[in-house]
C-alpha positions in Angstrom: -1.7 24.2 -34.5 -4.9 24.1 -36.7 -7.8 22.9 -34.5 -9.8 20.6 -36.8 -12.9 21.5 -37.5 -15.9 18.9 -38.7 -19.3 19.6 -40.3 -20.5 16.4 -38.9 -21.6 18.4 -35.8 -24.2 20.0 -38.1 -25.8 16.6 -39.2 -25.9 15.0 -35.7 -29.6 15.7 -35.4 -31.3 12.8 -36.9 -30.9 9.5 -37.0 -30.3 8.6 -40.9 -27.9 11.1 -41.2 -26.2 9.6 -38.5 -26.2 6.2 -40.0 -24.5 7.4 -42.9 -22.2 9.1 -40.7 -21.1 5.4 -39.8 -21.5 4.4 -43.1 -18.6 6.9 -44.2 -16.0 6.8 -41.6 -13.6 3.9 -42.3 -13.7 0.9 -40.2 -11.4 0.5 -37.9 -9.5 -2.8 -37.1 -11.7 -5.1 -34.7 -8.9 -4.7 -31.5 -9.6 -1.1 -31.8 -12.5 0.2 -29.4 -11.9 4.0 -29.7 -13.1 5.7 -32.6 -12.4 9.5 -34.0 -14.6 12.3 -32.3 -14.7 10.3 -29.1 -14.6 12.3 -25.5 -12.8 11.4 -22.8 -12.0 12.7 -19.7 -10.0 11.7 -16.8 -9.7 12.9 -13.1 -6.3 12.7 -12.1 -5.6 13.2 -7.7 -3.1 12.8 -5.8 -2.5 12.9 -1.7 0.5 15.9 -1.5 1.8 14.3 1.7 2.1 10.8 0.4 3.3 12.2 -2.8 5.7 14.4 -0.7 7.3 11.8 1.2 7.7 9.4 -2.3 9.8 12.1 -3.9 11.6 12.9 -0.8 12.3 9.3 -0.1 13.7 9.2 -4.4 16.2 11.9 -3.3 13.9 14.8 -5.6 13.3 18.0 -3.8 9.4 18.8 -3.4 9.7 22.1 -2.8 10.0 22.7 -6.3 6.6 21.4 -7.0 5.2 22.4 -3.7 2.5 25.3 -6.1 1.3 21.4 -8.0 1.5 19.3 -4.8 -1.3 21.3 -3.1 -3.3 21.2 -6.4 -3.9 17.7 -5.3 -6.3 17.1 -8.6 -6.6 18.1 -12.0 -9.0 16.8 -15.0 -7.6 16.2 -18.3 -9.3 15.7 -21.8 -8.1 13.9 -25.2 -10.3 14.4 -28.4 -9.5 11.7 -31.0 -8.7 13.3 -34.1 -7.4 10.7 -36.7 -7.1 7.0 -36.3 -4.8 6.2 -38.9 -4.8 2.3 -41.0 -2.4 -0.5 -39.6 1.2 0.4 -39.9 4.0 -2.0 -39.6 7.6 -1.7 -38.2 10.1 -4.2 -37.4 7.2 -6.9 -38.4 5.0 -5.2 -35.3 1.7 -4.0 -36.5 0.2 -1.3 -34.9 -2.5 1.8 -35.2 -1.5 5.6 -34.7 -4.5 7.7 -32.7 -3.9 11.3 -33.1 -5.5 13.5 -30.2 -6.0 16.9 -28.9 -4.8 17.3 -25.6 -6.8 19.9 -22.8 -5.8 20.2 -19.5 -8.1 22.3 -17.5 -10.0 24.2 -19.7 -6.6 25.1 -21.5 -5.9 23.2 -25.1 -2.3 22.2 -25.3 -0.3 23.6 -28.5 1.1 20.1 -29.7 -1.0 17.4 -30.5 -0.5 14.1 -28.6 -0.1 10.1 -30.4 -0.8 7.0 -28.7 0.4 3.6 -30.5 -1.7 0.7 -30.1 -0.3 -2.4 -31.1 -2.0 -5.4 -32.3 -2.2 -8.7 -30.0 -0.7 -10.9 -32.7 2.7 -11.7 -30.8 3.7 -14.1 -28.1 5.1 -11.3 -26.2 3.0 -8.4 -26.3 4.7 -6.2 -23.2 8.2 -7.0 -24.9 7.0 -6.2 -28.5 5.6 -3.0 -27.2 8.6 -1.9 -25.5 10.6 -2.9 -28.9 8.0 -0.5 -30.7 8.0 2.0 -28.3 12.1 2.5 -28.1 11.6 3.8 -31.9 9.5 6.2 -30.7 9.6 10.0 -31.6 9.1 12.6 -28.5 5.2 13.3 -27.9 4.0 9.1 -29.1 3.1 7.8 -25.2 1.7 4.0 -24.7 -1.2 3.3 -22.2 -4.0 5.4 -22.7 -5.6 3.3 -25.1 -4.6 -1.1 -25.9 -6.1 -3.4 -28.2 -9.4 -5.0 -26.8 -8.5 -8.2 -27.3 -5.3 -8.1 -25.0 -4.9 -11.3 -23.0 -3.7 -9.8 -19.3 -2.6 -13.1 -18.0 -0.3 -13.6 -20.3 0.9 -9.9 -19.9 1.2 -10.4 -16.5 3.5 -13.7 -16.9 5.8 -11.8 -19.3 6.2 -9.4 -16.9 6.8 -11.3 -14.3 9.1 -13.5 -15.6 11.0 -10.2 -17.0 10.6 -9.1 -13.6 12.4 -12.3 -12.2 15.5 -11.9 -14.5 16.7 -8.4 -13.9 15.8 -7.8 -10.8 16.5 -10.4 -8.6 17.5 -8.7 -5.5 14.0 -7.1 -5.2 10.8 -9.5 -4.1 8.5 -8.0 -6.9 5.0 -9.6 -7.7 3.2 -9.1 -10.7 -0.5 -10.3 -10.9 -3.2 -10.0 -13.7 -7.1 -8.7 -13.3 -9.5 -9.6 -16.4 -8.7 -5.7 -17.2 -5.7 -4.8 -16.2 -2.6 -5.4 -13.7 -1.3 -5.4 -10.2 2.3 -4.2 -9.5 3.7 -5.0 -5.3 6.8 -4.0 -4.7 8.1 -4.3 -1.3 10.0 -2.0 1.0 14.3 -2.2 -0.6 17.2 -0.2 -0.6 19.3 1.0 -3.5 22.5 3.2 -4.5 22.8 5.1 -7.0 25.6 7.6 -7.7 27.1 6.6 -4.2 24.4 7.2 -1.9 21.8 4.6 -0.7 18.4 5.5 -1.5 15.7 3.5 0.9 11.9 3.3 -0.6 8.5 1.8 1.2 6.8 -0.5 -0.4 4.8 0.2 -3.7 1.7 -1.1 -5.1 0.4 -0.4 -8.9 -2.7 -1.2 -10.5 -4.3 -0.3 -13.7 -7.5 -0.9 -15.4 -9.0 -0.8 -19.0 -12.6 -1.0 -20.1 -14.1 -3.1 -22.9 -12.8 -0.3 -25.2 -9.5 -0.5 -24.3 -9.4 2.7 -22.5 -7.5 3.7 -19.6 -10.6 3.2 -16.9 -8.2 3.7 -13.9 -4.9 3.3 -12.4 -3.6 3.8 -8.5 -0.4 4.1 -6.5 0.3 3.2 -2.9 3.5 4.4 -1.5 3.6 2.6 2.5 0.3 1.4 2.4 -1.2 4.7 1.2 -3.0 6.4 -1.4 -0.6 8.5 -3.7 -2.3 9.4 -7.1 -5.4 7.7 -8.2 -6.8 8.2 -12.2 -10.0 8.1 -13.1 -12.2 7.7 -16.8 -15.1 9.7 -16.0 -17.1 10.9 -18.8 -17.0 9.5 -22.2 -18.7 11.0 -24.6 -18.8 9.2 -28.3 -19.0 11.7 -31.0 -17.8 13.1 -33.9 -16.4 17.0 -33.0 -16.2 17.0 -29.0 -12.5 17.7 -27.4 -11.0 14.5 -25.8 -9.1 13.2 -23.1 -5.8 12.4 -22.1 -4.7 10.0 -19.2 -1.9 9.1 -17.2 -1.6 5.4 -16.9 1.9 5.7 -15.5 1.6 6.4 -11.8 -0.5 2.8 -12.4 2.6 1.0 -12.6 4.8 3.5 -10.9 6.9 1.4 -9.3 8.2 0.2 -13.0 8.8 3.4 -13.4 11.5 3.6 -9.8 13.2 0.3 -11.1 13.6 1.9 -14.8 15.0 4.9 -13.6 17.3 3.7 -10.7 17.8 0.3 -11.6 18.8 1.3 -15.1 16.6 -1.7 -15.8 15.5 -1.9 -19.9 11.7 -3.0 -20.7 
């Protein structure tokens, strides 16, 4: 992987050249609140023994990630490379953000893409999900939405999903003005002849004014399980970036996907 190298750095120190720095870089559309040599970095914990008891509860063996469960933190970078003009597929419009991915102080081989599609459709979640099922492997949604993102609405259109395939489970979904709220309470499920019994789950994530992911959390019984966190941001032009996680945020989408077989 060639590590992209910009002589912007070099012209940094004073205020005109700056300006024409802005002057040069092609504008981005107004829902986009990232720009390319931004810094981001995220602090990513979890509780091991909450954790533990999820994955046991799920029917996965946590001895196999006992050396990552004790971690119990990590911080992870993205540095915005390329934010490419409006594409269009299936009449969805939508921009492609190419980023460098470190985790720890190591920089990850393959280069990571994060679709952000434009708030121009009734039914964004839906629309997103359409977008996303055409996907090729290493293109993630989350980290980064468009600004202008109505969450109520979001929150409605999951919710009413919610309601119509899965109504055996008592799932709430609720908006903030930046994000979501997920409750899921305690249920039992089979799968491949054996009934799997979970606690109740709650999911929240948060963006910023930039459309970044500011946080996310997941509760497993009342407690703590992984928490993510923006911490610095540094705008720029050459700095490595951040990547987040915002799927422990809604985690307990994530159960019902996989062992509900439900499709978003």
């Amino acid at each position: 992987m060639k590590k992209i190298h910009l002589t912007s750095i070099f012209l940094l120190g004073t205020l005109l050249l700056l300006a024409s720095i802005n002057y040069s870089v092609a504008a981005t559309p107004s829902y986009i609140g990232i720009n390319e040599g931004d810094e981001y970095t995220w602090s990513i914990s979890w509780d091991s023994d909450t954790l533990r008891e999820f994955l046991t509860d799920i029917g996965d063996e946590p001895e196999e990630a006992e050396e990552f469960l004790e971690t119990e933190s990590i911080n992870i970078k993205l540095t915005i490379d390329r934010i490419s003009d409006e594409k269009t597929t299936e009449g969805l419009t939508y921009v492609e953000v190419k980023a460098t991915p470190t985790l720890g102080f190591i920089e990850l081989e393959d280069s990571l893409y994060v679709w952000i599609l434009k708030n121009d459709t009734t039914e964004y979640m839906a629309s997103l999900g359409a977008l996303m099922s055409g996907a090729e492997e290493g293109i993630i949604p989350g980290l980064f939405v468009a600004t202008d993102l109505d969450w109520t609405a979001a929150a409605s259109e999951f919710q009413g999903y919610i309601d119509l395939r899965a109504t055996d489970i008592d799932m709430t979904m609720t908006a903030y003005s930046n994000g979501l709220k997920l409750i899921i309470p305690a249920f039992t499920f089979e799968e491949e002849g054996k009934e799997i019994s979970l606690k109740a789950v709650e999911g929240e994530i948060k963006y910023n004014a930039d459309g970044v992911l500011e946080s996310a959390q997941a509760k497993y019984d009342g407690k703590v399980m992984v928490t993510v966190q923006l911490g610095g941001v540094i705008p720029g032009y050459e700095i490595p970036v951040l990547l987040g996680f915002s799927a422990c945020g809604i985690v307990g989408l994530v159960v019902l996907v996989r062992k509900k077989k439900l499709i978003m």
